[in-house]
C-alpha positions as CSV (number, residue, x, y, z in Angstrom):
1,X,52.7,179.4,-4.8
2,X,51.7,181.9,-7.4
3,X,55.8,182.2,-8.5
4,X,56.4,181.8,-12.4
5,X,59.1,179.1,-10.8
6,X,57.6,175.5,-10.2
7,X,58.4,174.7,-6.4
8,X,60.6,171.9,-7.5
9,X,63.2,174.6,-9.1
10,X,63.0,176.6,-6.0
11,X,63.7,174.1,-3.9
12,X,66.3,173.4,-5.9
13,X,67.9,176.6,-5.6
14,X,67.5,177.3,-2.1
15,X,69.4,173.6,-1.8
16,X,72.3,175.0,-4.7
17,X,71.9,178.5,-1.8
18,X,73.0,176.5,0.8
19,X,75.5,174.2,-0.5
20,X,77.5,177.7,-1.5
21,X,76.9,179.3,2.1
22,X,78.4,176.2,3.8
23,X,81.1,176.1,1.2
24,X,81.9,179.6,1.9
25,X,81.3,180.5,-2.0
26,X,79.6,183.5,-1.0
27,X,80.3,185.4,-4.4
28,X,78.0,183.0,-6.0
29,X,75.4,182.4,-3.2
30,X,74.8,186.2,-3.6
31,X,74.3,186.2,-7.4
32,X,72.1,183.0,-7.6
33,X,70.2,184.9,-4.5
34,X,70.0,188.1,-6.8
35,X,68.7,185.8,-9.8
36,X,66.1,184.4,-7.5
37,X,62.7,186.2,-7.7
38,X,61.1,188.5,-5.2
39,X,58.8,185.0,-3.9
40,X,61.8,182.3,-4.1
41,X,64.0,184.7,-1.9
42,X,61.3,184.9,0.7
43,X,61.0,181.2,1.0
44,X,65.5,181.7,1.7
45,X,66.3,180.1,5.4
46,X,67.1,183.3,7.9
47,X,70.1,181.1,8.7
48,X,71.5,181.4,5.4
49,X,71.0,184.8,5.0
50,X,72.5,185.7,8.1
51,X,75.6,183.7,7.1
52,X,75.9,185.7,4.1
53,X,76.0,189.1,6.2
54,X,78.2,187.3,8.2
55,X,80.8,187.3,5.4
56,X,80.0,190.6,4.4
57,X,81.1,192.0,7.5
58,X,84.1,189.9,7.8
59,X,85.0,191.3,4.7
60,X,84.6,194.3,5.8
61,X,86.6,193.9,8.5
62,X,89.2,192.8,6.4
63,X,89.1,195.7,4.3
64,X,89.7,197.5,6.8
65,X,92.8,195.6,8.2
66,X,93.5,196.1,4.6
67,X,93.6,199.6,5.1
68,X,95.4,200.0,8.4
69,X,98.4,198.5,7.2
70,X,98.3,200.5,3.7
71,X,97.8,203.8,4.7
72,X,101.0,204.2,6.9
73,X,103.0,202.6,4.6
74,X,101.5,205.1,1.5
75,X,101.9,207.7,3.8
76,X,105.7,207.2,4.4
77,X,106.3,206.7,0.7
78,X,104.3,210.1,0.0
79,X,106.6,211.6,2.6
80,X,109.3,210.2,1.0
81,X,108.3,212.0,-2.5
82,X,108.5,208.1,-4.0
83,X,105.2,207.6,-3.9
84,X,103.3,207.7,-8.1
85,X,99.9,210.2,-7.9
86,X,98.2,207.5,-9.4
87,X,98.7,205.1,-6.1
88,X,98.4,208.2,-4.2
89,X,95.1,208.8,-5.8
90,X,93.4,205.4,-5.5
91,X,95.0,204.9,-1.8
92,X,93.5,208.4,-0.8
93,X,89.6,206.9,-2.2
94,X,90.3,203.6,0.1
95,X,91.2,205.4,2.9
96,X,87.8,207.7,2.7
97,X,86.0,204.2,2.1
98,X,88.0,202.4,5.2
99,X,87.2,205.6,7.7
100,X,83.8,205.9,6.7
101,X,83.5,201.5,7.3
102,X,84.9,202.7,10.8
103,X,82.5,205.4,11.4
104,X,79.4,203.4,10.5
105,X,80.2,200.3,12.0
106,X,82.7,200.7,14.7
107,X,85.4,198.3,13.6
108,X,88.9,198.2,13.6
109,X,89.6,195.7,11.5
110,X,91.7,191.9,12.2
């Protein structure tokens, strides 16, 4: 392997890779994926890599759950005139976020 990481240390982080996966430390499996070079990440089983899109789209999904029971409730308190423009703001950015999730990738969220 013509990687300026000896085999040994990339075997040991595809090992450290898939001890997070199964742990469900996805957070960190992605940055020690992202700290991996262009070679090590090639040699990364499809298994674990489909895990980790796995939890990105339950994540997603969970966003948007996230967003289906905010929205109405934001909505009521606009309605209301209770409702501070700075929640109203950030609430409105979600909600174009949590559509355009929908749109792309059909979900509805759990």
């Amino acid at each position: 392997m013509s990687s300026t990481v000896p085999d040994a240390d990339v075997s040991a982080e595809i090992r450290k890779l898939r001890e997070l996966t199964y742990r469900d430390d996805y957070t960190a499996a992605v940055f020690l994926l992202a700290s991996m070079d262009d070679e090590s990440r090639l040699l990364v089983d499809l298994s674990l890599l489909d895990a980790l899109n796995a939890a990105a789209e339950a994540a997603m999904e969970h966003f948007i759950a996230a967003g289906n029971l905010l929205v109405p409730l934001v909505d009521q308190m606009r309605e209301l005139g209770v409702l501070r423009p700075d929640i109203a703001a950030a609430v409105d950015q979600f909600d174009t976020a949590r559509v355009r999730m929908q749109d792309l990738f059909g979900k509805k969220g759990h």
